[in-house]
N, C-alpha and C positions, 0 to 999 in steps of 0.2 A: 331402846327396848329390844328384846332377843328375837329376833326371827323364829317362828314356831317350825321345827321340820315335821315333814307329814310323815303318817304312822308306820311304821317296817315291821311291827311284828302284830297279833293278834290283841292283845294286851292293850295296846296303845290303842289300836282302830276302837275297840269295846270302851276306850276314854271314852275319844270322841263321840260316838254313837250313846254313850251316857249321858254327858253333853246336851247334847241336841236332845235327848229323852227330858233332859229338865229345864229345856228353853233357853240352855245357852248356846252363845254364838260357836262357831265352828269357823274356819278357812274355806273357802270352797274347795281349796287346793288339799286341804283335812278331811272335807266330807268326800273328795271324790276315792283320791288314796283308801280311806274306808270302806267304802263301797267295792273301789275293786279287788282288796284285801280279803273283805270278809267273802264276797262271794267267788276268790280262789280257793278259800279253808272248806266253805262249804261243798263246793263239786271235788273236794280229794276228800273230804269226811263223804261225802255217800260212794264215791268211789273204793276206800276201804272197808268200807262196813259190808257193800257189795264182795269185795276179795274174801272179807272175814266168814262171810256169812257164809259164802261156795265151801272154804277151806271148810269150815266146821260140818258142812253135810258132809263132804269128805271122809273125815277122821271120822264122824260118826257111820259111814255107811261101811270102812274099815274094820271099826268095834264089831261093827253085826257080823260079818261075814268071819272075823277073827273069832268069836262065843259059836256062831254057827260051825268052825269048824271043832272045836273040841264039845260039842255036844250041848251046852248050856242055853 
């Protein structure tokens, strides 16, 4: 039988965590890979949503002051 390797990308971890969502068995060496997978995806998603969200006041607080100077 093939040796399972544990998950490298986001894709695979969301198997496994599927998995386990329907009462199958997992690796523990699967479930931990998972674990620390998905919660490095999840602190660089609020980390970017954080940059996106600054950037966009930005460009919007640029808009204003660009309409404020020709008069609109």
């Amino acid at each position: 039988m093939a040796r399972k390797s544990d998950p490298q990308t986001i894709a695979q971890a969301m198997k496994c965590a599927n998995k386990v969502a329907r009462g199958q068995a997992c690796t523990m060496s699967e479930l931990k890979a998972t674990v620390q997978l998905l919660n490095s995806a999840l602190k660089t998603a609020r980390t970017t949503a954080k940059v996106a969200k600054r950037e966009a006041g930005e460009a919007k607080e640029m808009v204003s002051k660009l309409l404020g100077r020709i008069g609109l």
